[in-house]
N, C-alpha and C positions, 0 to 999 in steps of 0.2 A: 295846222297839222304839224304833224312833230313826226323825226326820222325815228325814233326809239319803235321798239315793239310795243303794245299795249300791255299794261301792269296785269296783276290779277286779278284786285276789285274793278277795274278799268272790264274787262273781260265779261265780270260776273254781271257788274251795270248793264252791258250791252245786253243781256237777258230782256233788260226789264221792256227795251224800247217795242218790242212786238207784242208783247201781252195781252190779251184780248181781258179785261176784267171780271167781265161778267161772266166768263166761266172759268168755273173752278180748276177742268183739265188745263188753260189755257195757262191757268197763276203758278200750277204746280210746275210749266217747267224751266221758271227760274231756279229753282232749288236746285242741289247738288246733282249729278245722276245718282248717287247710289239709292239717294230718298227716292226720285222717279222711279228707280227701278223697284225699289220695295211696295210704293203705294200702285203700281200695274201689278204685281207676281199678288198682293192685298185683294185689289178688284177682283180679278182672277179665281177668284174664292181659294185663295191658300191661304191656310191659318198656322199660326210658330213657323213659319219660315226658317227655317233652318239653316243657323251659319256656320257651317261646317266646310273648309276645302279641302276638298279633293282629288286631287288629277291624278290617273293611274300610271301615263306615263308623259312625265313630264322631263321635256327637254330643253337647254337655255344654252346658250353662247353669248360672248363678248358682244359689245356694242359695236365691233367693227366685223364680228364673224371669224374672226382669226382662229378664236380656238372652242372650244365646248367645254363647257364648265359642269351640267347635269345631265347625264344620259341616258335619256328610259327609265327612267326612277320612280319613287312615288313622292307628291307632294301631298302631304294629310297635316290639317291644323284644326284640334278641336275647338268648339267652344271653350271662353271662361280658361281655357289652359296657359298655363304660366312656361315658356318654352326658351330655354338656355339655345340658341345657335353656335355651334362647337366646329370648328377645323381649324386647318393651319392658314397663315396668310395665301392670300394668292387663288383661295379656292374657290370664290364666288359669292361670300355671304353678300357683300355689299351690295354686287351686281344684281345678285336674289331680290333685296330691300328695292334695289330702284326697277325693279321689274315689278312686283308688288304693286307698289304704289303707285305708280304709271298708268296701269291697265295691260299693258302689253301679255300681260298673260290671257285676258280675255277670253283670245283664242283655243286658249287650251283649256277651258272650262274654270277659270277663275271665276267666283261668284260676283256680278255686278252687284249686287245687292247690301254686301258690307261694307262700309267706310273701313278703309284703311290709312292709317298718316304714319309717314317715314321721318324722324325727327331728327331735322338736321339745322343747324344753324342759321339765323334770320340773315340772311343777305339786304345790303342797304337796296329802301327800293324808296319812289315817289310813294306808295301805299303807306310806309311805316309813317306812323304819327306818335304819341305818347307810348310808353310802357301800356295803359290801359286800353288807348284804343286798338294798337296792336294786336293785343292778349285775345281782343271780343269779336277785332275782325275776322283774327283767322278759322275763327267759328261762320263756316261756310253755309250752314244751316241755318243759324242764328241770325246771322248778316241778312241772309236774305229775306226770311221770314219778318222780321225787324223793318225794314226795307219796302215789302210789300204791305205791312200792317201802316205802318206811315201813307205809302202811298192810295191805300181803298179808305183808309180816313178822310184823307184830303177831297177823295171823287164821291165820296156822301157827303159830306159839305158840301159842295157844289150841286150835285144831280144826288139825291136820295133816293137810291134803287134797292130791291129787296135782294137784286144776284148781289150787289155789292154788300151788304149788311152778313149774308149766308156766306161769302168765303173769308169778309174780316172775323165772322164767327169761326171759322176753321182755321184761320192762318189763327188766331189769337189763342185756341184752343190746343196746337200746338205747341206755341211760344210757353202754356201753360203747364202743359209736359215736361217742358225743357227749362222749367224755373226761371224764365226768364225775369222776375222781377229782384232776383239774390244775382245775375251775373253778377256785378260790379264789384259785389262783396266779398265772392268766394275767389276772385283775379287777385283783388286788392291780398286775400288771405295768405294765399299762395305766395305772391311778391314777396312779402316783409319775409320771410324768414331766410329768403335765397339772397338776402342785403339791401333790398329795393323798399324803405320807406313813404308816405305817403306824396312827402317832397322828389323824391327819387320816381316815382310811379308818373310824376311830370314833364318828365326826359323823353326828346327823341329818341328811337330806338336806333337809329344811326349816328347817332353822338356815342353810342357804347363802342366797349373794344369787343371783339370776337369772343372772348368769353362772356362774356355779361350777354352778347345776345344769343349765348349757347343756352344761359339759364332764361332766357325768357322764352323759348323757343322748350324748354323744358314744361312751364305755365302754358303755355298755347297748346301742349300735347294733350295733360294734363286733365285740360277746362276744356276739350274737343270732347275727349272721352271717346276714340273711338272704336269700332268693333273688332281691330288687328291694328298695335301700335308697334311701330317698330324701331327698336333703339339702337345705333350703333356707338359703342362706346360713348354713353351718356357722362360718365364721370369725372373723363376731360375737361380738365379749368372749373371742376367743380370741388369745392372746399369742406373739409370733413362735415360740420350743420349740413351743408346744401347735399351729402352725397346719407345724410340720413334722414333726409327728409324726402330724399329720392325714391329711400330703401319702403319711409312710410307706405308713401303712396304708390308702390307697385304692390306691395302687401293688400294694398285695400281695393286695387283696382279690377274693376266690374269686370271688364272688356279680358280680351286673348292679348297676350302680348310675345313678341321674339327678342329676343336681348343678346347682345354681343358685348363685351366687356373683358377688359383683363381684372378686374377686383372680385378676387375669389368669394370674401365673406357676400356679397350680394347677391354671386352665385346661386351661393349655398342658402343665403335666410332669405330668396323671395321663387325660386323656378323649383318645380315639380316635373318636367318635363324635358329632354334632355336632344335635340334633332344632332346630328352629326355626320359634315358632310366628309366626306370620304374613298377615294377612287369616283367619282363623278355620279356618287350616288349616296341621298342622303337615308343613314338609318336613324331608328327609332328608339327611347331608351323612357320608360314608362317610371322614372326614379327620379328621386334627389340628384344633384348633382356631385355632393359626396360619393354617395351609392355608383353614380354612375363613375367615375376618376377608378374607381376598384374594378370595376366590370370591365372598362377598357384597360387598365392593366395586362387582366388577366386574358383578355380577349387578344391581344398586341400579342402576350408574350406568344400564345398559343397560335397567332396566324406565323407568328417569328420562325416559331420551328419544323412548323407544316412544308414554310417555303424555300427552309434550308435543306431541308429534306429532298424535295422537288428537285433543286438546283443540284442534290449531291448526286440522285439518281442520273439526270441529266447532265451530264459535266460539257460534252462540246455538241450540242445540237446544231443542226443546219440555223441558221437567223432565218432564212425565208419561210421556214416552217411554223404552223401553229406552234409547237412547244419550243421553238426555238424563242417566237416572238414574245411567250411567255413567260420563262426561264430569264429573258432581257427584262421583264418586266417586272421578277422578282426578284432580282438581283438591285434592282433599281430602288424597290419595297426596301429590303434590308439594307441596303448601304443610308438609306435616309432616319431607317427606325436604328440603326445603331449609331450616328451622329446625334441624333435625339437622346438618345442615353447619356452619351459621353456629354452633348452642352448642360444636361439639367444639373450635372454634378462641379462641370469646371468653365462652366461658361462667366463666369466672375470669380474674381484671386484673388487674396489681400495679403500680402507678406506681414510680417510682423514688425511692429513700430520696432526702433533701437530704442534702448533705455536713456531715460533723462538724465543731464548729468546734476552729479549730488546727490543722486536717490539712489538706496539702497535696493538691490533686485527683492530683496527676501521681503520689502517692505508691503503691507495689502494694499490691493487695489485701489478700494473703496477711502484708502488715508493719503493716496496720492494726489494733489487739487494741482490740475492744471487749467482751472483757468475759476476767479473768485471774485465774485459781484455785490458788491453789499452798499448798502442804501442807497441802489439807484433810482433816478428820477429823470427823466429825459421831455423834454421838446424841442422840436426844429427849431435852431437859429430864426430870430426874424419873423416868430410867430409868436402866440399865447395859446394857442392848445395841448394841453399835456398829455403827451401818447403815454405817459405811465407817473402818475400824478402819487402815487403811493410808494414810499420807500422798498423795491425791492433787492431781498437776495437772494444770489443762487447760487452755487457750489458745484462745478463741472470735474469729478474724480477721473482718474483712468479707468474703472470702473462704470462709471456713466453710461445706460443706452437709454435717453430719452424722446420719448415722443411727444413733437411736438403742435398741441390740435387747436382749432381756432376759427372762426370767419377769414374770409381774406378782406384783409386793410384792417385788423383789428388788432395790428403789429406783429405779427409774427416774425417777419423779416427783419423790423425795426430792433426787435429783441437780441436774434443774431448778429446782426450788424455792430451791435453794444458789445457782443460777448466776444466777437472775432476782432474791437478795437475799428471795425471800419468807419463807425460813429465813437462820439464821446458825449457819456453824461452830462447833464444840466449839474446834478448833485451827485455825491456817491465817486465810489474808485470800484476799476474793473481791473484785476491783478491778474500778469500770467506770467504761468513757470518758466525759471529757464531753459533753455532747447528746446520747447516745445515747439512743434511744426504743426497745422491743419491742414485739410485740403476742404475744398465746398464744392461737389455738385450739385449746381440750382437745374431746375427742370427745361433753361435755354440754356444748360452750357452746352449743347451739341452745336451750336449756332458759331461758338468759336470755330470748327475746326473750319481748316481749308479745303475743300471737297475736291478739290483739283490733286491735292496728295492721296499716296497712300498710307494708310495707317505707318508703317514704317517711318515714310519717310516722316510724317507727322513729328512720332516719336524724335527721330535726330534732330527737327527742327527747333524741337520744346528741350531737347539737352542735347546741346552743342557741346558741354566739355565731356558726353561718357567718348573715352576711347574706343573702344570695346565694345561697339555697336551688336556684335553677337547679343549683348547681353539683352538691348530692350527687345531685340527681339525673340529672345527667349522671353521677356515678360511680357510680350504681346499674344504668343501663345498661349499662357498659361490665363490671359485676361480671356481664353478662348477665338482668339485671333490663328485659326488654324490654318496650315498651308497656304495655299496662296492666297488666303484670303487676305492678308497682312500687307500682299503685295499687288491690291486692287484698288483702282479708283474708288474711294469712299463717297461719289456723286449718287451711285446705285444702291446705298448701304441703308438699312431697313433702320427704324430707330432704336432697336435695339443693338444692331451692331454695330451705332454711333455709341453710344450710350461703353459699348465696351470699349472703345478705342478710349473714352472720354477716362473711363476707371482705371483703365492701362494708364495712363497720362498722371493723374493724379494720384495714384497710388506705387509707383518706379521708386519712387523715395518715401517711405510708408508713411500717415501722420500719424499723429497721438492720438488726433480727435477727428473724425471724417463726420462732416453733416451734411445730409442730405435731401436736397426741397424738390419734393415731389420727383422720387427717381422713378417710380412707375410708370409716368406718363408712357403712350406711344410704347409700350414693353407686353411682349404676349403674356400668358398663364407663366408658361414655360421657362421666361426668361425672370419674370418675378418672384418664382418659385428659388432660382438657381441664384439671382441675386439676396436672396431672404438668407439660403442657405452658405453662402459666403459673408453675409455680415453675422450671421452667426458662429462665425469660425472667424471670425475678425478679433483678435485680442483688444483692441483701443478704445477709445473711447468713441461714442456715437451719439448725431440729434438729429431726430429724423422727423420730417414735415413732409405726411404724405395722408390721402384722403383714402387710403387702403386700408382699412382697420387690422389684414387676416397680416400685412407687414408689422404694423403695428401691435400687433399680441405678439406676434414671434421673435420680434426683436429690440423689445424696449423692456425695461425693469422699475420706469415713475413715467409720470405722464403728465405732460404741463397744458393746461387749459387756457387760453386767452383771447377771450373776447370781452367787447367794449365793458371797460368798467371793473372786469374782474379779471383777476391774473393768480389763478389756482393751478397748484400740484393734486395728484393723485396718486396711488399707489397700482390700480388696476384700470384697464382700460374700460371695464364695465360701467363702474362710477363715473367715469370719465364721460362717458356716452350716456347716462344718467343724464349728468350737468348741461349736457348738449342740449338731450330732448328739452330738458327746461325751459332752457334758454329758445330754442326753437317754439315751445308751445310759449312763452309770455312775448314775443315777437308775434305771433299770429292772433294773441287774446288782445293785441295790443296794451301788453301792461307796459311799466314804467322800465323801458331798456334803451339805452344808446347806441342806436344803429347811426345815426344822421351821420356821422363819421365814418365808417365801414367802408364803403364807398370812394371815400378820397385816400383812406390809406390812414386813418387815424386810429382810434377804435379808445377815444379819453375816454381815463378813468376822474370823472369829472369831483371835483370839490363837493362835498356835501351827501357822497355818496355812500352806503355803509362802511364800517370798517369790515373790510375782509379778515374772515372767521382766522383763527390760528389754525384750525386743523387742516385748512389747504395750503400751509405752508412748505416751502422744502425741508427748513429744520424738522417741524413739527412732526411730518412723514419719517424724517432720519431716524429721531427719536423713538417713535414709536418701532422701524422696524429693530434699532439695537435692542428696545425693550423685550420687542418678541426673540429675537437670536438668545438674549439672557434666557428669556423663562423657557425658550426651546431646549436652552443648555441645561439650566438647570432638570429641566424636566429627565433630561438623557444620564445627567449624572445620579439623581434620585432614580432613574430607571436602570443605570448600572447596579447601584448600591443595593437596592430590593432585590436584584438580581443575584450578588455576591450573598446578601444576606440569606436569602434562600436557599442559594448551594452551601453556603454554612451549616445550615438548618439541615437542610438534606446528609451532607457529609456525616453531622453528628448522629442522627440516626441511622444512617449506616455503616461508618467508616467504626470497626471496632480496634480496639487502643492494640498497640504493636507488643505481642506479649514478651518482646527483649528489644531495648536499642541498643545495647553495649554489644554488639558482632563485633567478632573477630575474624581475621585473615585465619582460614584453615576449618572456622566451625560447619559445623553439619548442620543442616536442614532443611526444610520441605520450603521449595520457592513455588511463587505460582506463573501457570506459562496460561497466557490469556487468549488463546487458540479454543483451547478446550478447557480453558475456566478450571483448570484442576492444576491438583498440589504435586511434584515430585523432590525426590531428594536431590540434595544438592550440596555445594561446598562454597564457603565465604573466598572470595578471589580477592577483592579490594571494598574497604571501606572508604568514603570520602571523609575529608575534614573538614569539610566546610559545613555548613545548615542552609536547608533541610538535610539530613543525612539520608546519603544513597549506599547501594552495598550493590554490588558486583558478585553474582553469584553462577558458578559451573553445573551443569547440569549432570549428574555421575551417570545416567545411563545414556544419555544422548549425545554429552561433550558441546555443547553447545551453551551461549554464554546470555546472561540478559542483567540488565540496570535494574532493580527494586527499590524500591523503600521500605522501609522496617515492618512496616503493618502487611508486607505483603508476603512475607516469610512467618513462618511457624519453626518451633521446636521440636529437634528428632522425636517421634514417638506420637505427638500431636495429632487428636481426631481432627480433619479438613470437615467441616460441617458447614451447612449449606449459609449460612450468617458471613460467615468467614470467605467464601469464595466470591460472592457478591459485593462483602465490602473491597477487596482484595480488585473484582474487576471495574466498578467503582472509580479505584482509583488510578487505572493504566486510561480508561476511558478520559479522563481529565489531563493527565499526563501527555496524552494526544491531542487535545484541542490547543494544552501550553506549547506544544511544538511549532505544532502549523501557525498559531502566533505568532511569534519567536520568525517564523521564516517569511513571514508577507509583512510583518514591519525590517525584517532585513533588506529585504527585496524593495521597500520604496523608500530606505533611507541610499540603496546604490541608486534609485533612480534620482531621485535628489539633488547628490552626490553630481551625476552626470550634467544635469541640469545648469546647479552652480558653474560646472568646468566650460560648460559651453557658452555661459552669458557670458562670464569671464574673458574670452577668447574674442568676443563681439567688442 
């Protein structure tokens, strides 16, 4: 006997010891309950069993009773539906999932009848065995079906009875249902591409670190298949391959599922179906989740102003009153949805780098190399494996937003390390510019802070020499560190409002180059969205390593690829994810890829392997886009020039020839005023000297004075024919677009101007 509680196959065993064999009620009920329940509602003569839930008013509280989280609500999950769970932290999705899966809802008319699995991470237990045996155990169905088919073998061997023959025929008939003879195959299939090789697949499952038994716990949800899956932030310590292969297989999956996530594109390319909890009631959104982001918009702004309205009628109710307690209640509403506004725009800042010294400000971006890699080749000290066995280069501009996508252990980091100088090359030189500064947020730099400070005091502790303490904490505001929040223990602080203390910190003295490994993590919609929207107003350079593709479109311009073996650029992220699926479908077809490394942190590009193509080069990319900016330009100049040429062509067929250029101060004649397109008399005021020649002419009957050009004046006596008025407006028409010209390159040569004066003064 042992003090521990019994495991979970430990539990399921204990099934087996009362079993009566030779009936069939007696074998069914080892099996799961939900299958009990299905194969009694079966007997029962119900036919399509319906999994459909429904509770009209469902109600749930905390695990301690403290507070109430859903109030008289409805809970409705169709079939086959693909279902986004949408709110703010703190609101219960979680609570929801572990009430689901529980059974605890029961009560309240949950359907026993569908299997539901809550997918959370394998905790070490006595049950885990191999990657494989793992994967087939937690197939609860399987296990035991498996289980019992073993065991009515063994007791016909011994005692050949016909009860025993007639339920190995039903238990085996199930097993036949459920393909039992491809398990092994379709685990093993699943494995390889999330980095678990065949050698890998022979690992305890508590030899892994907490990510790797995140992704096998991802294969167990997967290979369950069940009737309502429920994912809470799946994409955690999951690596761009493993979060699209994620995306696959929710795309193809049978079953309902509810998904929590802050990675928008997944959002968007796998849920048709939109739940959202909200004041203690969850609504309904029959859309995209696109579609739906527009709908709550407009839904928000429109509750926004209904309850300003309320509160303006209302100004000092009684508190103990209905409308007083609900007036407190909307007051409560707007002060949280106009803090909401205000984080998504300045809840991340990024001042601007100082200029490097020796460069010139005027000089472009894209010519600026701060930092320059060329025929690198790298392995660990004290080993023979070559994490980059192929002479690489790469060219990091101020201009740089690269994203950077890959397995994990298939160098990624090794990569960075080279470029930031914290490693040095086998072969090759990695060059950087003078005064250049970085900073690096990795995805545990929140782990540094002291959680006993406050963000404040943090600050003065990481810069001891600023005087003028006012000032970080002006830059702790503006990192979105507002009021007192600046000045609160950071023990209670959410991970995104570590996450801002951390970009406060590293960005006080702005760098050239800021990289960033997996800043998503633990960060909601909202705070991704407002960090996306700050590195997009970030002038500096940028290398971003994150498994969020919607950051990754919005804020990268090349995109570097690397996994084992190959180390390619891209121009789009679409290609990019092209190369992925690849790679991901020749890992599952088991063709010729080196994973065996992945795993340890290696990802060789081994001897003997192709040479990698030119066009996934950096240069080659370069190349190609100067060539395009060329044939862009040219295109724009030959589309000016046809343009010019045109209005030449046009001009000549209408501009008729100036019947006198030689005006004189004092002469008479018919000018034309382009109000009303017609000719009056008039008197020559001033001729220019210069060319094109202008003439200043007085108008005799109105006194009023206007600039022409020759063609647009006649001689006393002269019939104005309709040729002549046309060419005449023609030409004031063109006269006015040379203006307005004339005044928007004035206007951005003073902003220029100011520009210069101000770096200057930096």
């Amino acid at each position: 006997m042992t003090d521990r509680d019994p495991t979970r196959l430990e539990k399921i065993d204990a099934r087996f010891e009362k079993v009566d064999w030779t009936n069939l009620e007696s074998v069914q009920t080892v099996l799961p309950a939900y299958k009990q329940e299905l194969l009694r509602l079966q007997k029962a003569g119900e036919k399509n069993v319906s999994k459909k839930v429904e509770i009209e008013m469902f109600n749930l509280w905390t695990p301690y009773k403290d507070k109430q989280l859903y109030k008289q609500t409805e809970l409705i999950l169709e079939p086959r539906k693909r279902h986004a769970l949408f709110g703010h932290n703190g609101c219960g999705k979680s609570t929801l999932f572990k009430a689901m899966a529980s059974g605890a809802l029961f009560d309240q008319g949950f359907p026993k009848h569908i299997s539901v699995l809550h997918m959370q991470e394998i905790e070490t237990s006595p049950d885990n065995g191999t990657l494989m045996e793992t994967v087939i155990n937690s197939h609860e169905l399987l296990y035991t079906l498996r289980k019992a088919r073993e065991t009515l073998k063994a007791l016909l061997e011994k005692e050949p009875k016909d009860e025993y023959k007639a339920n190995l025929e039903w238990v085996q008939q199930e097993l036949t249902m459920m393909k039992d003879d491809t398990a092994e195959e379709r685990v093993s299939k699943m494995l390889k591409p999330l980095g678990f090789d065949e050698k890998a697949q022979q690992k305890n499952v508590n030899e892994l670190s907490g990510g790797l038994r995140m992704r096998v716990a991802l294969v167990c949800a997967f290979f369950q298949q069940p009737d309502l899956l429920l994912l809470d932030e799946p994409t955690n310590h999951l690596d761009f391959p493993s979060v699209l292969w994620l995306e696959n297989r929710l795309r193809g999956y049978s079953g309902s599922f509810l998904l929590v996530t802050h990675d928008r594109q997944l959002l968007e390319n796998v849920c048709n179906s939109v739940m959202l909890i909200e004041e203690k009631e969850i609504n309904y959104y029959k859309m995209d989740f696109k579609a739906f982001e527009k709908r709550k918009a407009l839904d928000d702004k429109k509750k926004y102003d209904e309850r300003e309205k309320f509160v303006g009628r209302n100004r000092n109710p009684d508190p103990s009153t209905p409308v007083g307690r609900r007036v407190a209640m909307y007051k409560a509403w707007i002060k949280g949805y106009a803090a909401r506004q205000v984080a998504i725009g300045d809840m991340f800042t990024f001042p601007d780098p100082t200029p490097l010294p020796n460069v010139d400000p005027e000089t472009p971006k894209e010519d600026v190399k701060l930092i320059e890699m060329k025929g690198m080749t790298f392995k660990y000290p004290g080993t023979d494996t070559m994490i980059f066995s192929k002479p690489t280069n790469c060219t990091i501009t101020w201009g740089t937003r690269m994203g950077i996508m890959g397995p994990n252990g298939a160098g990624k980091s090794t990569f960075l390390k080279l470029l930031t100088g914290r490693l040095q090359p086998t072969t090759g030189s990695v060059n950087i510019a003078e005064g250049f500064k970085l900073a690096y947020f990795g995805q545990h730099s929140a782990e540094e802070l002291d959680l006993e400070m406050t963000p404040f005091e943090w600050m003065v502790h990481k810069y001891p020499e600023v005087k003028q303490q006012g000032k970080l904490r002006h830059h702790l505001k503006k990192a979105g560190m507002q009021d007192e929040m600046s000045d609160t223990r950071m023990k209670g602080f959410s991970g995104g409002q570590k996450a801002r203390v951390i970009f406060a910190q590293l960005t006080y003295v702005c760098p050239h180059l800021l990289i960033m490994d997996e800043p998503t993590n633990f960060l909601d919609l909202e705070s991704v969205d407002s960090l996306i929207t700050a590195c997009n107003k970030y002038t500096g350079a940028m290398l971003l390593v994150t498994h969020s593709r919607h950051m990754l479109h919005s804020c990268g311009n090349i995109y570097l690829s690397i996994t084992p073996g190959r180390f390619q650029f891209f121009e789009t992220i679409s290609s990019c994810e092209r190369a992925t699926y690849s790679f991901i479908k020749d890992v599952e077809e088991g063709n010729k890829v080196r994973i065996d490394k992945v795993q340890g942190g290696s990802g060789e590009q081994g001897d003997g392997e192709e040479e990698e193509e030119e066009e996934f080069s950096q240069e080659a990319i370069m190349r190609r886009r100067q060539r395009h900016k060329e044939q862009l330009e040219a295109a724009e100049k030959k589309k000016e020039e046809d343009k010019k040429k045109k209005l030449e062509e046009k001009k000549a067929r209408i501009v008729i020839k100036a019947q006198k250029d030689d005006w004189a101060v004092g002469d008479v004649c018919l000018a034309f005023w382009h109000e009303d397109r017609k000719f009056y008399k008039a008197k020559v005021r001033q001729v220019s000297k210069k060319k094109p020649v202008k003439v200043c002419v007085t108008f005799l009957e109105y006194g009023n004075s206007v600039v022409l050009e020759p063609a647009q004046l006649l001689t006393e006596g002269a019939k104005p024919t309709k040729e002549l008025r046309q060419s005449a407006y023609f030409l004031h028409v063109e006269q006015t677009k040379a203006k307005k010209a004339a005044l928007v390159a004035k206007k951005e040569k003073m902003k220029m101007d100011k520009m210069k004066k101000r770096r200057a003064r930096r």
